[in-house]
N, C-alpha and C positions, 0 to 999 in steps of 0.2 A: 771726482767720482759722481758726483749730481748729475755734473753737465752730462757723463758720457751715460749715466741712466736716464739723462732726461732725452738725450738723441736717440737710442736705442725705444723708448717707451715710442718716440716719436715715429720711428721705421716702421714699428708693432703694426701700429693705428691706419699711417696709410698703405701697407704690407694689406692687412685686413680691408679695407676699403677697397681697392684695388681689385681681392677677391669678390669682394661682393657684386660688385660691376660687370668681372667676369662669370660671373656664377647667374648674374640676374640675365645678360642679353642673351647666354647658354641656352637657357632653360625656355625663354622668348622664342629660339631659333628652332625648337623641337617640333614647333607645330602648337594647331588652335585646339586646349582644351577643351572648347564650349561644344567641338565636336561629337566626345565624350560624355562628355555628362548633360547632355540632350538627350531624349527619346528618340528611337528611330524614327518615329513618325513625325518627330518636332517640324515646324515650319520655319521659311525663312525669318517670322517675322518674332518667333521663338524663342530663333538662335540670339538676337538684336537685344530682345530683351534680357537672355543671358548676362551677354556679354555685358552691357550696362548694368545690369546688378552687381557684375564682378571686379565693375572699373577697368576690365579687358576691353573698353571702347577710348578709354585715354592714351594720350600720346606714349612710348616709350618712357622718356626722362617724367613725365607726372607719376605715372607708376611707379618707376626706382623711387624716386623722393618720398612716395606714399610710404612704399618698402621700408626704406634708410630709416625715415622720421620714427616710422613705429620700432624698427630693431632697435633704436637708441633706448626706447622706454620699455624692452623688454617683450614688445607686442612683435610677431611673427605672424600675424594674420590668421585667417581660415581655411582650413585645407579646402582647395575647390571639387574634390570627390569625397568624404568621406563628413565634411559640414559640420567640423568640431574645431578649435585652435590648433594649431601647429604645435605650439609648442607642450600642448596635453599628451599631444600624441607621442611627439619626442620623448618627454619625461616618461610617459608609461613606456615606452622600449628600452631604454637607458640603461636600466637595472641590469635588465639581462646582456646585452651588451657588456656590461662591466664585468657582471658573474664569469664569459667564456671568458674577454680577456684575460682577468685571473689568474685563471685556471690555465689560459697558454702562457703564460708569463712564469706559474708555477712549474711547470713544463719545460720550459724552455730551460730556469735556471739547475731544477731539480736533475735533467739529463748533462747539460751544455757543460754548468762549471765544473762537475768532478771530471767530464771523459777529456776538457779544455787541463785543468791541472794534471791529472795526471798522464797527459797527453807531452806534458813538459817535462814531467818528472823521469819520464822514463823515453826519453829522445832519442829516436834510431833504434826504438824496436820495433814488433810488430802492431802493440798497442799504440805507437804515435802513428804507424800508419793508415791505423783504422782510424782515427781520429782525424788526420786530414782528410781523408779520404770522407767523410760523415760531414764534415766540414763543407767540403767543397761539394757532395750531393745537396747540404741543406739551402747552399745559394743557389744551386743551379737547377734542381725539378721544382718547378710551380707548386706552390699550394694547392691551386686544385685540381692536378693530378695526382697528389699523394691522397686527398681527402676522396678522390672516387677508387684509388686503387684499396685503401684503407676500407671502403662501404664493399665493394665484390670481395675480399680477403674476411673480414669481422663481420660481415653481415649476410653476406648472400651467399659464400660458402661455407666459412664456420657456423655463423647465424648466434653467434656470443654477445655480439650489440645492437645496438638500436641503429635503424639508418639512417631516420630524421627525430627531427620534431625535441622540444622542454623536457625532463622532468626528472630522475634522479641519478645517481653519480654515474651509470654508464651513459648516461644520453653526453655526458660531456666531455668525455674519453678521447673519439674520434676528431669532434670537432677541435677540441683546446690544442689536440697533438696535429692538428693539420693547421692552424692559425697560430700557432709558436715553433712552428719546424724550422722556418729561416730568422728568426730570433737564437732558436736555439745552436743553431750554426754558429751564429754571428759570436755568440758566449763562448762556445767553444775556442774559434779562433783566436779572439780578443785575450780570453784568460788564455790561452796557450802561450800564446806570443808575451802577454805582460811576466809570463811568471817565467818565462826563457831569459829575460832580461836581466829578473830580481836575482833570478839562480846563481847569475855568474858575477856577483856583485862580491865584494871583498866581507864584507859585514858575515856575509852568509858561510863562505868560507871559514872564518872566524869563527863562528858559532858552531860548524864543524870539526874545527880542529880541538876547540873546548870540552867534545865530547857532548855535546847537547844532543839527543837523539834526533833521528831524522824527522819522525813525523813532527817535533816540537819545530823543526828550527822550518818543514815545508809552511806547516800551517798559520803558526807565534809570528815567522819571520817573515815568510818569503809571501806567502798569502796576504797576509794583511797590508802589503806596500805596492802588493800588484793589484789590487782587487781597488784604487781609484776609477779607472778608467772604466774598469766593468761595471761599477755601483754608474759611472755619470749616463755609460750607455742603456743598462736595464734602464733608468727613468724614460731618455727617450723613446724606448724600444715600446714601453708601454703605452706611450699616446700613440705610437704606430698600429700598435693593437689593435686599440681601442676605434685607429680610423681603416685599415685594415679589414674591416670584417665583414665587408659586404660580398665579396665571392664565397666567403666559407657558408656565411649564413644562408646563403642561397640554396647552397650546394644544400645543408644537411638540416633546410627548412629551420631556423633559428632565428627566432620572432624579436627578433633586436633590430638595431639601426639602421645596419648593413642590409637588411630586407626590407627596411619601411623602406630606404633610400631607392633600392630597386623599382618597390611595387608604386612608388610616388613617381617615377620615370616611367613608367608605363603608362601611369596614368596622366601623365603631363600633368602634375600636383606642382605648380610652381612652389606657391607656400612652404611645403613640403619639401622639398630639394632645396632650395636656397638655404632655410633654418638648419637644415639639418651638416650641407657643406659649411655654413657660417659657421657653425658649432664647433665642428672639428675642426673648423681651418682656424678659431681662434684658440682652441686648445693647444694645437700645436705652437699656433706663431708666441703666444706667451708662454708656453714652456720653455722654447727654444729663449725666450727673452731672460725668462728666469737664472738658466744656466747661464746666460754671455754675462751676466750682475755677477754671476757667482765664480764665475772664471777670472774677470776684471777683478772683483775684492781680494779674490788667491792671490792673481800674477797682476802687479799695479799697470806693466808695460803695456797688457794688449789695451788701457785705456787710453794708450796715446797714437795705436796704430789705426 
């Protein structure tokens, strides 16, 4: 078990690395900042100095290394448009970021797993039809076309929500249900399909023929043995979220990551993009690491595959 968490932490690290490299020459490739945050009027001899105060006069690989050296200690640099730390910046968007995830995550489950169970429970009626049917809409229309069809419907004809922008429980209506509509798909089909399985299991039968009522032996029995798989997918579904959320945020002005990330690509913020991809891309890569330890301690086999 050691060795296969010590090769696994190992994949993590240069997994991550790997990212950073492509994430730094990326960002390199967009074009010369110092154009930007120059005056119009700036001079050529201006721009020179810019760029030397910014260490944008160093080689490619001096820069990464400057980069790497300081991610290791925590340091993610200066933002080159807004002349504050990177990573200040990140930690004050963060919250909110986390707040909509949440809330589509609450969403996703709050809609997904009853219409996915009782999507099972009642196989080959009209209610399982609308249920794949919802299913297969939530994988297949874009997020942000349901998030603009949602703002003309609740905003611009009813005029019952907010269209953009923070602040109390309708402002997070639109957005949370447009950034957990293909989560909430995904719940649906996942619990549908686990609890089609558990249904026709002999146990359940069992607990049928004993006379145990139905709700006791859907929910006591059959629920609690399908809803594995659902519980391991909502965790990852959340760091999806959480990295997810730069078209919604855009869409419906929502002052989280997924818009700093934008507005720091506009602005050719390297600082800024790099910390911010680095962030996510190690959230995810050590989630994913978390659950393969936890999959190997369940099933001893997959550490020998």
């Amino acid at each position: 078990m050691k060795r296969y968490i010590l090769r696994r932490l190992v994949q993590a690290v240069i997994t991550i690395i790997g990212i950073s490299i492509i994430v730094f020459l990326l960002t390199h490739l967009s074009g010369d900042p110092v154009a930007l945050m120059a005056p119009q009027n700036a001079t050529k001899e201006d721009l020179e100095q810019i760029r030397i105060d910014r260490g944008l006069d160093k080689p490619i690989y001096v820069q990464y290394w400057k980069y790497i050296s300081g991610v290791v200690v925590g340091d993610f640099g200066e933002s080159l448009r807004w002349d504050m730390p990177a990573i200040e910046m990140f930690l004050a968007r963060f919250p909110n970021t986390i707040k909509l995830a949440s809330a589509a995550m609450a969403f996703a489950i709050l809609f997904g797993l009853p219409t996915g169970i009782l999507s099972a429970v009642k196989v080959g009626t009209r209610f399982d039809n609308f249920g794949k049917i919802f299913a297969l809409m939530g994988q297949a229309l874009p997020g942000f076309w349901v998030g603009i069809m949602l703002i003309l419907l609740f905003s611009a004809k009813l005029r019952l929500l907010p269209t953009s922008g923070m602040g109390g429980w309708k402002y997070y209506i639109m957005p949370a249900f447009t950034l957990g509509w293909y989560t909430m798909a995904a719940i649906t089909r996942l619990s549908r399909s686990a609890m089609l399985d558990v249904l026709d299991a002999e146990y359940i039968k069992m607990a049928r023929i004993k006379g145990v009522s139905e709700v006791w032996v859907i929910m006591k029995h059959a629920f609690k043995n399908a809803s594995a798989p659902v519980v391991t997918m909502t965790a990852l579904q959340f760091v999806v979220l959480l990295n997810g959320t730069m078209i919604i945020e855009t869409i419906f002005t929502w002052p989280g990551i997924g818009r700093l990330i934008v507005d720091a690509i506009f602005a050719r913020d390297y600082p800024v993009v790099q910390m911010c991809v680095m962030i996510s891309s190690s959230l995810f890569v050590f989630t994913n690491l978390i659950v393969d330890i936890l999959y190997a301690y369940l099933d001893p086999r997959i550490r020998y595959q």
